[in-house]
C-alpha positions in Angstrom: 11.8 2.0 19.5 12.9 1.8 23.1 15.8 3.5 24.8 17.3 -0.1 25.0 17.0 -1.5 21.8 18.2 1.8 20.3 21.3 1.2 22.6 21.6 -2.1 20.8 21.0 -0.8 17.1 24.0 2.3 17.6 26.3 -0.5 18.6 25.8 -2.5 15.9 26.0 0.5 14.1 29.6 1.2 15.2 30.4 -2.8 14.8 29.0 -2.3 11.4 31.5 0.8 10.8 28.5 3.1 9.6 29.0 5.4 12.6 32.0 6.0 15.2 31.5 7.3 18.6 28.4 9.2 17.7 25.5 8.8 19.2 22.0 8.5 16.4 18.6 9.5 17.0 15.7 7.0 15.9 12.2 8.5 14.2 9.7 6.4 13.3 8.6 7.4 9.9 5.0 6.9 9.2 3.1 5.2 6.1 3.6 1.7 6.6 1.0 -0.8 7.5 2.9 -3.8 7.6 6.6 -3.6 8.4 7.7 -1.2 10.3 10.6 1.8 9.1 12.5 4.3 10.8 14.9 6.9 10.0 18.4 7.1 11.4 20.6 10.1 12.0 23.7 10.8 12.9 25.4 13.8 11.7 25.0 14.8 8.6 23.9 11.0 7.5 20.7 9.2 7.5 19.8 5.5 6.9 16.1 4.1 6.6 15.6 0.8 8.9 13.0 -2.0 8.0 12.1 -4.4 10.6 9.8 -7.0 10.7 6.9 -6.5 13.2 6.5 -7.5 16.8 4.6 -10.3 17.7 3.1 -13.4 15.9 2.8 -13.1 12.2 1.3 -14.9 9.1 3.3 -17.5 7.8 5.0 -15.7 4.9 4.0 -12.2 5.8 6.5 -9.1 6.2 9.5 -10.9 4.3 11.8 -8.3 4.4 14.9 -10.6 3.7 13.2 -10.8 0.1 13.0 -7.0 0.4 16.1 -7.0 0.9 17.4 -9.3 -1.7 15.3 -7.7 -4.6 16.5 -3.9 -4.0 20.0 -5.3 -3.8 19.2 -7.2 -6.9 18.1 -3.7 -9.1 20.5 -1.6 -7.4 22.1 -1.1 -10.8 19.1 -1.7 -13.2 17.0 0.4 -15.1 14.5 0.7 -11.7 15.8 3.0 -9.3 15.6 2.0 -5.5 17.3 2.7 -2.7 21.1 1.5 -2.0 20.7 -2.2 0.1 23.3 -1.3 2.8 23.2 -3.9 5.4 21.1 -7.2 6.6 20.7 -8.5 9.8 18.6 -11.8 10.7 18.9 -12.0 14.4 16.3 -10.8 16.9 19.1 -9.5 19.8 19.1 -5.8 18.2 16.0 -4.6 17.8 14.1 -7.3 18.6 13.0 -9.0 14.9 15.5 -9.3 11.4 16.1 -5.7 9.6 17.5 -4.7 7.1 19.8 -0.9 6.5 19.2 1.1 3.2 20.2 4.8 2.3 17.6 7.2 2.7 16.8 9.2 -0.4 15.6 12.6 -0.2 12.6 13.2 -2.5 9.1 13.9 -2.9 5.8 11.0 -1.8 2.8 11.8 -3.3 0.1 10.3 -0.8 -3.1 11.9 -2.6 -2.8 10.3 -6.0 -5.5 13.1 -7.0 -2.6 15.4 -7.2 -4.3 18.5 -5.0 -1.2 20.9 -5.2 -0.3 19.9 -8.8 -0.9 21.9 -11.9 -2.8 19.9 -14.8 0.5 19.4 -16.7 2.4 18.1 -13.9 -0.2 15.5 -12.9 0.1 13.9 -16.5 4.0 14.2 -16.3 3.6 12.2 -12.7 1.7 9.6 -14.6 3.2 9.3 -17.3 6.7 8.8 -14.8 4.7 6.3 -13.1 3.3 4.2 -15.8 7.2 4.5 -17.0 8.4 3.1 -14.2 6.6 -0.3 -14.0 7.1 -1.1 -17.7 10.4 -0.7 -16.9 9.7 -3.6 -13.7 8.5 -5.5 -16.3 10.9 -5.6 -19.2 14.0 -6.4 -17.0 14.6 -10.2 -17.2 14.9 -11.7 -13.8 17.7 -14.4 -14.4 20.1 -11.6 -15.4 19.2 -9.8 -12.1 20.4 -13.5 -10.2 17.0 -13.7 -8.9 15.8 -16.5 -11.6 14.8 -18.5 -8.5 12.9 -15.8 -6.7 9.4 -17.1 -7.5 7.9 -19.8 -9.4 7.3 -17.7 -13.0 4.0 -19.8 -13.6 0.3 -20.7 -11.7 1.1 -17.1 -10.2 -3.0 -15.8 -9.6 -3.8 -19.2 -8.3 -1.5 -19.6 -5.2 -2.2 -15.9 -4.7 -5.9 -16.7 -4.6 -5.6 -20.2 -2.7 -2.9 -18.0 -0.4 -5.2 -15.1 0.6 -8.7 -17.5 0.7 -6.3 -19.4 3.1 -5.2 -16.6 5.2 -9.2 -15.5 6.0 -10.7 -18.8 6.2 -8.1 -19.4 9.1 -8.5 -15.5 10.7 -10.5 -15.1 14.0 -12.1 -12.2 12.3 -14.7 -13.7 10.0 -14.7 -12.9 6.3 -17.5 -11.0 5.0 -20.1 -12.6 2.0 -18.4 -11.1 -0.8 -15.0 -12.5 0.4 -16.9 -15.9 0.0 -18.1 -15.1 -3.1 -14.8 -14.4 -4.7 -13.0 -17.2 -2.8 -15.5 -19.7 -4.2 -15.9 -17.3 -8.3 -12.2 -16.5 -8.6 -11.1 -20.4 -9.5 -13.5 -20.9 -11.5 -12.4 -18.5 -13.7 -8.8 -18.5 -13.9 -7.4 -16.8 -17.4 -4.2 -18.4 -19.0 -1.0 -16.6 -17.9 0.7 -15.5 -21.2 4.0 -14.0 -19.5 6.2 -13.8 -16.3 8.1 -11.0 -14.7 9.5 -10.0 -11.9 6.7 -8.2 -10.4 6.6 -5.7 -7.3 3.1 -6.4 -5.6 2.4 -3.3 -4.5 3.4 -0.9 -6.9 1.1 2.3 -5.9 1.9 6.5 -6.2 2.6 6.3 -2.7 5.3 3.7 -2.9 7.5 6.0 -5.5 9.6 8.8 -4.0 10.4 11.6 -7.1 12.9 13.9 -6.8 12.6 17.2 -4.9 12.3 19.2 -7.6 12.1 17.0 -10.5 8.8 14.9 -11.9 11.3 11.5 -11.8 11.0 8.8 -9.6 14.4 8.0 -7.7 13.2 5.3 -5.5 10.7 2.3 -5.6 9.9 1.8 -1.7 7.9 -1.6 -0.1 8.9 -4.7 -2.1 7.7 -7.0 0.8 5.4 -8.8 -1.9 7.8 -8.9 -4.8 8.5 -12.3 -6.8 8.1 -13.5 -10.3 4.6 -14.2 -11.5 2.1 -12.7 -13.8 2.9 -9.0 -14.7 -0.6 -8.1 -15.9 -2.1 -8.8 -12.7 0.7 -6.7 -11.4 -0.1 -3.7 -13.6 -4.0 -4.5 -12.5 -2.9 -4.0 -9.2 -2.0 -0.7 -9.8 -4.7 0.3 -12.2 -7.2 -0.2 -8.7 -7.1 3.2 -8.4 -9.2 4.1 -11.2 -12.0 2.1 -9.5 -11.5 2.6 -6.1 -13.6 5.4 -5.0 -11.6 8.7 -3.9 -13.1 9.2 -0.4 -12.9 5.1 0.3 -8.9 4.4 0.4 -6.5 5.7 -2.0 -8.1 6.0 -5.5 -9.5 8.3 -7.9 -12.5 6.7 -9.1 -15.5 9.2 -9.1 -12.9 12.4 -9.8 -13.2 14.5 -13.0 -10.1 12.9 -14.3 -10.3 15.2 -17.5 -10.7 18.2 -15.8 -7.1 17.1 -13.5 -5.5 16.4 -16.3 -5.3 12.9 -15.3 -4.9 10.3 -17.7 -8.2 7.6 -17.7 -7.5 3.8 -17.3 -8.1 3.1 -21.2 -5.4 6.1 -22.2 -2.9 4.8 -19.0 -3.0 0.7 -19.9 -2.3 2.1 -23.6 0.6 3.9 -22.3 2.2 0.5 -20.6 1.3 -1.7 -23.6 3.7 0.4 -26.1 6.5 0.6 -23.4 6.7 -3.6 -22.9 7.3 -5.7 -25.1 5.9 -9.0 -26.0 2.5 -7.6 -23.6 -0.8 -8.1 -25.9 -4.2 -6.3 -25.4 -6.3 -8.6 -23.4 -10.3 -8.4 -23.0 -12.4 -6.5 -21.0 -13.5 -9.5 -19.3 -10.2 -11.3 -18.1 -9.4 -7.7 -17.5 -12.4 -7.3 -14.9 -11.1 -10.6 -13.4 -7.6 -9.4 -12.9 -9.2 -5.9 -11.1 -11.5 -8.1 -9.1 -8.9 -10.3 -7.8 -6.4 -7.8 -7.0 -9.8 -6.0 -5.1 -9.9 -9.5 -3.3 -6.3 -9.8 -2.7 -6.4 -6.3 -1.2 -9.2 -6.9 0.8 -7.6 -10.1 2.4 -4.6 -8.3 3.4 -6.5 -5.1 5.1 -8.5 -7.9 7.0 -5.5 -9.2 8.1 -4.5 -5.6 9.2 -7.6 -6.0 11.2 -7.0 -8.6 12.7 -3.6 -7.7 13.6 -5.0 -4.2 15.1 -7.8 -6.5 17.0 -4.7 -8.6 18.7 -3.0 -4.9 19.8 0.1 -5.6 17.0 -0.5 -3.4 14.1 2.2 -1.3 13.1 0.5 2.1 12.1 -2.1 4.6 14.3 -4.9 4.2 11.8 -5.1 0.3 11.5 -8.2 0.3 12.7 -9.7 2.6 10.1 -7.5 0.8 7.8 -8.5 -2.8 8.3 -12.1 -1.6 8.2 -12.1 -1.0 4.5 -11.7 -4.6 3.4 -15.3 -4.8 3.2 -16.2 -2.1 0.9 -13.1 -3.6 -1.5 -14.4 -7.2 -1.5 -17.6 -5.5 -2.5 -16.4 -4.2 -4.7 -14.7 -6.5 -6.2 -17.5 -8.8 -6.2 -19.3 -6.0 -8.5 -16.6 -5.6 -10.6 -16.5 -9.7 -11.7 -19.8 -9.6 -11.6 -20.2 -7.4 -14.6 -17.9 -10.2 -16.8 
């Protein structure tokens, strides 16, 4: 953040009432691919910013007024997330709308393999995870005021028609399997049975636990929350399982039995007895919910590339990032391809 726009946010600060004469320091804290966050001190306090990116952006992309809206919605529900402090829609202070939440002081698990874990604490950070978005899923939207947040039903298909959208319009030209599961995915659309409010990228690395304590205290990045369909939600997260370790982020390949790590049958068995009203569904509309949430992934690391390609992404390691949406559409492609 520049000396000048810092200048900017510590006045608004002090208009705000958050800080008095005291001056803050600004890091830039690291993870984020899409909107970028940054740590505020001053003192003994400390407040995490989220801003919307520089530069031109996809229609819809890096809503962080939802963000906003939908941790101040569960600040007092049964999903922990940080305390919604402050929101800001102007561009004068730090150059695009932000939002102020408290920072919480905990534990991110990046490596969802677990390195430095013992076999019995891996299962207890599954079993914490797998806790947590049943949990998502059981709270009833309209009591949380956010009954208008989404449109409950038709949830996969806008997502699909959304994403095929976003790449058939990028100057970065979709690979062959992104075709493919444009053109497969709606023709084989399975009836939606439920809505929830559902996170859209609930991931190990999205969770902060407590310093010393296998609990989660905070669900971080709800830029693609809204109400729709919560087993392509949970799908979402069940990725890792087939995402190959030394790809991006998953565990596929790894001896799960010998970590102590639960496999995908024993983990979706775990989230079906926490929610109620959730049925068993069949291993083929299951393959289509992991191959379009492989798609859906794929489409937004492209567009990660193609932000990195124009000189705007937000992270170090877009490039490397944005390059892995064509082993994921391929394998997503494999994956409905086996229905």
């Amino acid at each position: 953040m520049s000396p000048e726009r810092q200048a900017q946010l510590q006045a608004w600060l002090q208009a705000q009432g958050y800080i008095g004469s005291t001056s803050i320091e600004v890091t830039r804290l690291t993870g984020g691919q899409s909107n970028p966050t940054y740590l505020l001190s001053s003192g003994e306090q400390r407040w995490v910013l989220r801003k919307q990116p520089d530069g031109p952006l996809l229609k819809s992309a890096h809503a962080i007024d939802r963000e906003y809206r939908v941790i101040a919605a569960l600040r007092d529900s049964t999903v922990p997330v940080p305390r919604a402090l402050a929101w800001c829609d102007g561009t004068d202070i730090v150059g695009t709308p932000f939002y102020l939440m408290d920072y919480l002081d905990g534990r991110v698990f990046v490596d969802q393999s677990l390195p430095k874990a013992s076999n019995a604490e891996r299962e207890a950070i599954y079993r914490e995870m797998n806790r947590v978005i049943a949990a998502l899923h059981e709270l009833d939207p309209d009591q949380l005021g956010l009954s208008d947040f989404g449109r409950r039903e038709g949830f996969v298909a806008r997502q699909i028609d959304r994403w095929s959208r976003n790449l058939q319009s990028s100057p970065v030209p979709p690979s062959d399997d992104m075709h493919f599961m444009m053109t497969w995915l709606p023709q084989h659309l399975p009836a939606q049975t439920r809505s929830a409010l559902i996170h859209g990228d609930y991931r190990l690395d999205n969770l902060i636990f407590h310093p010393t304590e296998l609990r989660v205290i905070g669900v971080l990045d709800w830029e693609l929350s809204t109400l729709g369909d919560p087993m392509s939600d949970f799908a979402y997260h069940c990725m890792s399982w087939h995402i190959p370790h030394d790809l991006w982020r998953g565990i596929g390949g790894l001896d799960l039995r010998k970590l102590g790590i639960p496999d995908e049958a024993s983990y979706r068995r775990w989230y079906l007895q926490r929610v109620s009203g959730e049925a068993a569904i069949d291993e083929a509309t299951w393959r289509f919910y992991l191959g379009f949430n492989l798609f859906r992934m794929s489409a937004i690391l492209h567009g990660i590339a193609e932000r990195a390609q124009q000189g705007n992404a937000n992270a170090d390691d877009a490039v490397a990032t944005g390059r892995k949406a064509v082993p994921l559409a391929a394998l997503a492609r494999r994956m409905v391809e086996m229905v």
